[in-house]
C-alpha positions as CSV (number, residue, x, y, z in Angstrom):
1,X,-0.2,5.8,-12.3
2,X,1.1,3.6,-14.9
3,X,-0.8,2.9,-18.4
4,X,-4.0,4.5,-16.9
5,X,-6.5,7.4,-18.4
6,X,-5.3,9.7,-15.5
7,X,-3.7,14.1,-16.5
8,X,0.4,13.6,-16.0
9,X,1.4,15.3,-13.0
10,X,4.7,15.7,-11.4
11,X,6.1,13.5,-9.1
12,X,7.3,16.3,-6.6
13,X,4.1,18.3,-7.0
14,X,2.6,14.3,-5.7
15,X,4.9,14.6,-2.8
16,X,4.5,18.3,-1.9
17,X,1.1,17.8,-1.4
18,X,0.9,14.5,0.4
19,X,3.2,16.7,2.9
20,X,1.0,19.5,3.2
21,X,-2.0,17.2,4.0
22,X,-0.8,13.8,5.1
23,X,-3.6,13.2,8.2
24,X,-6.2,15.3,7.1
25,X,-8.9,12.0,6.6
26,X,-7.3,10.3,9.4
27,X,-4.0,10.0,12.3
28,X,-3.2,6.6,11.1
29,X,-0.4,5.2,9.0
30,X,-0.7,6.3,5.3
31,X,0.8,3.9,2.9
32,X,2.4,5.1,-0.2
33,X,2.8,2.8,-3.1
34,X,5.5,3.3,-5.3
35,X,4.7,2.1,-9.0
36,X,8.2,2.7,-10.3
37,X,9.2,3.1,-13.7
38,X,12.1,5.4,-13.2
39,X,15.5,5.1,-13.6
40,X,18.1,4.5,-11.0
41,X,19.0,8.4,-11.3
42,X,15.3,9.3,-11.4
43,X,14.7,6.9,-7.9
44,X,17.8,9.1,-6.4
45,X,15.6,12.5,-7.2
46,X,12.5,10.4,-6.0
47,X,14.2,9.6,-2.6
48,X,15.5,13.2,-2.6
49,X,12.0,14.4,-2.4
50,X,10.8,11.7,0.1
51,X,13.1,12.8,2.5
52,X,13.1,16.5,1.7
53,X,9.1,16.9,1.8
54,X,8.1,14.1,4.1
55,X,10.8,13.6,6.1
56,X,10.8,12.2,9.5
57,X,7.0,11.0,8.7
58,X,8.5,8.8,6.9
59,X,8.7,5.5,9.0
60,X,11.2,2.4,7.5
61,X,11.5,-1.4,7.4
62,X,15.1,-0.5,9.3
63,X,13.1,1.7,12.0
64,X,10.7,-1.0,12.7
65,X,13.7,-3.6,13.7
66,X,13.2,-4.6,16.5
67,X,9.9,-3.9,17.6
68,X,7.9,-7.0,17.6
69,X,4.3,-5.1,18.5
70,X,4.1,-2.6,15.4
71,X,0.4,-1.8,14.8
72,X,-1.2,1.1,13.7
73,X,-1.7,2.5,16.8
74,X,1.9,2.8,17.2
75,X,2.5,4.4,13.4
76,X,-0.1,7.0,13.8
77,X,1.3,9.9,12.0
78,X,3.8,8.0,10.1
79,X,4.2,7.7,6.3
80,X,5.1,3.7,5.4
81,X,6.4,3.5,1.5
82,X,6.1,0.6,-0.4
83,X,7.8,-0.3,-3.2
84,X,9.9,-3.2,-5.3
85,X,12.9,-4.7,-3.5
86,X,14.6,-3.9,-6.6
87,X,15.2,0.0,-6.1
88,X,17.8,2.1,-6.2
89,X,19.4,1.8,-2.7
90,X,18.5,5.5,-1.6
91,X,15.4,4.8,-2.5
92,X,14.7,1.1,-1.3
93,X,16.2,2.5,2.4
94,X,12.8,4.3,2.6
95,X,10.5,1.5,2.1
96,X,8.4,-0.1,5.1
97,X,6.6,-2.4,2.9
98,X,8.3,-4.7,0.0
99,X,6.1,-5.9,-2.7
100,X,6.4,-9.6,-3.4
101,X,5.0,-12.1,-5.5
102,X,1.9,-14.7,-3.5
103,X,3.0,-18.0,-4.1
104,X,0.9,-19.8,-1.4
105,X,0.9,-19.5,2.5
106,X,2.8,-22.3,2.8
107,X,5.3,-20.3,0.5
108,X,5.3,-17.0,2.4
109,X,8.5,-16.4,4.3
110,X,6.9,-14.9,7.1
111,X,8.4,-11.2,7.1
112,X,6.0,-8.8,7.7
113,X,7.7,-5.9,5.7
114,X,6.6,-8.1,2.9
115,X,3.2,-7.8,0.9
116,X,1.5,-8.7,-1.7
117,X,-1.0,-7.2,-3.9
118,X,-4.0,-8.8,-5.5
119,X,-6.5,-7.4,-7.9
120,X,-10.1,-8.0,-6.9
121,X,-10.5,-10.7,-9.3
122,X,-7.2,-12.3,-8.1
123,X,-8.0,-12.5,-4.6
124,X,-10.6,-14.7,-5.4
125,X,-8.3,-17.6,-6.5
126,X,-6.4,-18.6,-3.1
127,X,-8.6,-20.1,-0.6
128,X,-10.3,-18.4,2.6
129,X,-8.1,-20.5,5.1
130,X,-4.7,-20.2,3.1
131,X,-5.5,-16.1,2.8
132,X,-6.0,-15.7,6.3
133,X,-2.5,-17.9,7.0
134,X,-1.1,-15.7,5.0
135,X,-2.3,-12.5,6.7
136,X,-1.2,-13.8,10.1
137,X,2.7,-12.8,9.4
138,X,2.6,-10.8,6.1
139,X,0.0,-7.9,4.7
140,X,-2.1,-8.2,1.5
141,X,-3.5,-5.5,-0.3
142,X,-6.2,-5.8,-2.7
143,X,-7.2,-3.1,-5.6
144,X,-9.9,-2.7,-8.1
145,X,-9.6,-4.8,-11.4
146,X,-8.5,-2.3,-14.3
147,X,-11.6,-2.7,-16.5
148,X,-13.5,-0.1,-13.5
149,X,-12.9,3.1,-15.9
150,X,-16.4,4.6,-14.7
151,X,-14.4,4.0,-10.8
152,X,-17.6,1.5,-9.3
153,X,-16.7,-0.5,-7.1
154,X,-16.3,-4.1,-5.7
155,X,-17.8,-5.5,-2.6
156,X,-14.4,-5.5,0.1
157,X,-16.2,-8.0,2.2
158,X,-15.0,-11.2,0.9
159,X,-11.2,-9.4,0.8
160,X,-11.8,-8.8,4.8
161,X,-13.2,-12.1,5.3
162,X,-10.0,-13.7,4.1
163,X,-7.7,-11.2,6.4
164,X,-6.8,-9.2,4.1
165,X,-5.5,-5.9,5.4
166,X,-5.9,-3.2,2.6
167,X,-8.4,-3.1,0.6
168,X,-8.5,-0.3,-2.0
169,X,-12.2,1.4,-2.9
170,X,-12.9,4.1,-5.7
171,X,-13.7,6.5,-2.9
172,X,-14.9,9.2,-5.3
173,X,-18.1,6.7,-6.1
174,X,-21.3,6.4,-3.7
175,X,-22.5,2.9,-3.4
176,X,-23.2,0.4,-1.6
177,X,-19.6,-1.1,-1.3
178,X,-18.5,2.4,0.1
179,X,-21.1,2.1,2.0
180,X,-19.8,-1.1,3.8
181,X,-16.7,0.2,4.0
182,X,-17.4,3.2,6.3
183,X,-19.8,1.2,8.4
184,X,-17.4,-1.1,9.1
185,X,-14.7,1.6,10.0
């Protein structure tokens, strides 16, 4: 994970063991966000292993055409990548999800392979109504701020509130925002 205080571990070793254990928590989609920093020769060993340890979990933009009722009912026991438009092309053919820049609601173009991400500090800047415009057509994803080195966490229920559809906890922390989070699901 990029510029964090986290050991350095290989990227297949990463994939190996997603493979080995990919529903163990749960039978729903599991979304796998690519923070790449590779290059283009790297992203063709990176696809390699995508394909060769996750294989036909792995469930594309380019699979979903066509289906206008995708939900996660429907991609239970599939493996959605996301990742920057801006790939190398072995690699971009895998994603489900394309990151994007939120430039307003009114600004979204309505593709629901697109998202955006928003730190928790972030998400507090577009309003409730425009948020949950937004989320109608596209997903949102929301993650801790940075500065959380001792991993507490931040209270998802505003991020819900405005229809946001992933929102990321510090699951290895006991409190009282985890403690939402698993009464709520």
């Amino acid at each position: 994970h990029g510029w964090t205080r986290c050991t350095d571990i290989k990227f297949r070793d990463t994939v190996e063991v997603i493979a080995d254990f990919p529903f163990a928590a749960s039978e729903y989609p599991l979304v796998l966000s690519i923070e790449n920093h590779c290059s283009a020769s790297q992203q063709h060993k990176m696809a390699e292993y995508f394909q060769r340890y996750l294989g036909t979990l792995i469930h594309t933009a380019a699979d979903a055409q066509g289906d206008a009722e995708e939900s996660p009912e429907k991609l239970k026991y599939r493996i959605l990548l996301k990742g920057s438009p801006r790939l190398a092309e072995p690699l971009r053919q895998l994603l489900y999800f394309f990151s994007v820049s939120f430039h307003g609601a009114d600004k979204a173009s309505g593709n629901p392979h697109e998202m955006s991400s928003f730190s928790e500090s972030k998400i507090k800047s577009p309003s409730r109504s425009s948020m949950i415009r937004y989320s109608i057509t596209q997903c949102a994803r929301v993650y801790p701020d940075g500065g959380r080195v001792a991993s507490t966490n931040y209270d998802p229920s505003d991020s819900w509130a405005k229809g946001c559809q992933m929102v990321a906890l510090n699951f290895q922390t006991s409190s009282l925002p985890m403690w939402v989070n698993e009464g709520f699901f």
